[in-house]
C-alpha positions as CSV (number, residue, x, y, z in Angstrom):
1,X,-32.2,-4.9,-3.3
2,X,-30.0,-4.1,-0.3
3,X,-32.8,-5.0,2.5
4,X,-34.9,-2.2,4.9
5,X,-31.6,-1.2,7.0
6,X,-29.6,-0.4,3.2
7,X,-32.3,1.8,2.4
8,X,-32.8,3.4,5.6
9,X,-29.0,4.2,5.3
10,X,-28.9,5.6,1.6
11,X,-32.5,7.7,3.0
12,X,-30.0,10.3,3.8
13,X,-27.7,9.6,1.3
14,X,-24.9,12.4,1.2
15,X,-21.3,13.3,0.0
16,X,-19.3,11.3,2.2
17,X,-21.9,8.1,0.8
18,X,-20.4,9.3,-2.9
19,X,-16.7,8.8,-1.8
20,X,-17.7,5.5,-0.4
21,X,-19.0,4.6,-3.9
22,X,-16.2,6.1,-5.3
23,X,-14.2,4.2,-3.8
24,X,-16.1,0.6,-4.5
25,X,-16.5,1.8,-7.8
26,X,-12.3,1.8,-8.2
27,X,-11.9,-1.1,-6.7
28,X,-14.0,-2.7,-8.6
29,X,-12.6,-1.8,-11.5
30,X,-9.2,-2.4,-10.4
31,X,-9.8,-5.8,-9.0
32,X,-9.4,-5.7,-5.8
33,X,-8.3,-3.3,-2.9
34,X,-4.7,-3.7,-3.1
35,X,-4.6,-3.0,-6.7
36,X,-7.0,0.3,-6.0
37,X,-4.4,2.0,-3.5
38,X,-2.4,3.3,-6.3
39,X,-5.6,5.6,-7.7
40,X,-7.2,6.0,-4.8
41,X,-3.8,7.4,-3.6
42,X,-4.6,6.0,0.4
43,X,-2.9,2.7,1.9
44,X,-4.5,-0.6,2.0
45,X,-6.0,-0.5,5.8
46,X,-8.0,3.1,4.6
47,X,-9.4,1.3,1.5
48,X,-10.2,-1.7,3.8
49,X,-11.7,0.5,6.3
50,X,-14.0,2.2,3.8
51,X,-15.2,-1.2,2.2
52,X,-16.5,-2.8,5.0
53,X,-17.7,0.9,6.3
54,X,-19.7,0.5,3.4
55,X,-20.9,-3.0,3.8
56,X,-22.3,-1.6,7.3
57,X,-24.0,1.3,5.6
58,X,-26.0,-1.1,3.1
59,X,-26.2,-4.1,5.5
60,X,-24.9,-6.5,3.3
61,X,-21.7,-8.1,2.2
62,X,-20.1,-6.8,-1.2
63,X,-17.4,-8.9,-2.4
64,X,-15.7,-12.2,-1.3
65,X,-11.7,-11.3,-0.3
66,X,-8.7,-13.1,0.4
67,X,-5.9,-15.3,-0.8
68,X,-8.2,-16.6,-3.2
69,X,-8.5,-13.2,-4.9
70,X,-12.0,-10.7,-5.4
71,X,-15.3,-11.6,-6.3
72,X,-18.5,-9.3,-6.0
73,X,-21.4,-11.0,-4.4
74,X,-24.6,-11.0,-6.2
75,X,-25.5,-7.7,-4.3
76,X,-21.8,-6.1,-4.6
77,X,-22.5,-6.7,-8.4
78,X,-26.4,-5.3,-8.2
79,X,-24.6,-1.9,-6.3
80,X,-21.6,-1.7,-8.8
81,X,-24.3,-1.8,-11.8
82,X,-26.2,0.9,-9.9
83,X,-23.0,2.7,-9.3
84,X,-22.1,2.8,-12.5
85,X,-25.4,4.4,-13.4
86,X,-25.4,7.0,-11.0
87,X,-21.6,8.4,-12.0
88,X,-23.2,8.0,-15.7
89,X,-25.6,9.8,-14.5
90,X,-23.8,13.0,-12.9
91,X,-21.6,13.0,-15.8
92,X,-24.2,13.3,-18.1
93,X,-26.0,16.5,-15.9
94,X,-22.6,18.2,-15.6
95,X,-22.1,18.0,-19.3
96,X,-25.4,19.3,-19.8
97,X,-24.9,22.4,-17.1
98,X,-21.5,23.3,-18.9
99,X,-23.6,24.4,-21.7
100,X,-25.5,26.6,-19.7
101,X,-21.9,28.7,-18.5
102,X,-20.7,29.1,-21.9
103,X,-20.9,33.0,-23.3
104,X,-23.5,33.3,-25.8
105,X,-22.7,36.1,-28.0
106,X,-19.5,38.2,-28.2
107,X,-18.0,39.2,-25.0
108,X,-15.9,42.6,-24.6
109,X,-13.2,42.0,-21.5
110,X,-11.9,45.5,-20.5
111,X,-9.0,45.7,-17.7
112,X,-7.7,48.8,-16.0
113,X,-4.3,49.3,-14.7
114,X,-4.4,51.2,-11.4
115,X,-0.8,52.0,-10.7
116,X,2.3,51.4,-12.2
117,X,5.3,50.5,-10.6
118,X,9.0,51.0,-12.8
């Protein structure tokens, strides 16, 4: 999909990777990286900085940009459909792990007061 240096790159794929496709995934979805400042809450240059930082990761180019607005290349739309499944993904496995926190039976919550001050 993304070529032998992309895969070398996501090979150790960690949480500063996941804000990077955080990030693609907002802009995206706002269409373009002027309109994703707002949610992303970081100026234009950061967001621009991250994008192509990401293009370097992968080793390819994501979306066309510029005066004649933002497309995704057929690899930027290959990476935003696997983006989309991955954040699908963790949702669905935190949604399942909340279950697993939840009290099962009655629970008794008893508080002591040490000291009191008047």
């Amino acid at each position: 999909m993304f070529g032998a240096h992309g895969l070398r790159a996501l090979a150790g794929f960690d949480e500063s990777d996941l804000r990077l496709l955080r990030m693609f995934s907002v802009v995206v979805g706002a269409g373009g990286l002027s309109a994703a400042t707002a949610e992303l809450q970081v100026d234009l240059s950061t967001v621009s900085r991250q994008f192509k930082e990401l293009e370097g990761k992968l080793g390819v180019r994501l979306a066309r940009r510029g005066r004649g607005g933002f497309t995704l290349t057929k690899e930027g739309e290959q990476l935003h459909l696997a983006t989309r499944q991955l954040f699908d993904a963790i949702q669905a496995f935190m949604r399942d792990t909340a279950a697993l926190s939840l009290p099962t039976g009655p629970c008794l919550r008893i508080g002591l007061v040490d000291a009191l001050l008047t």
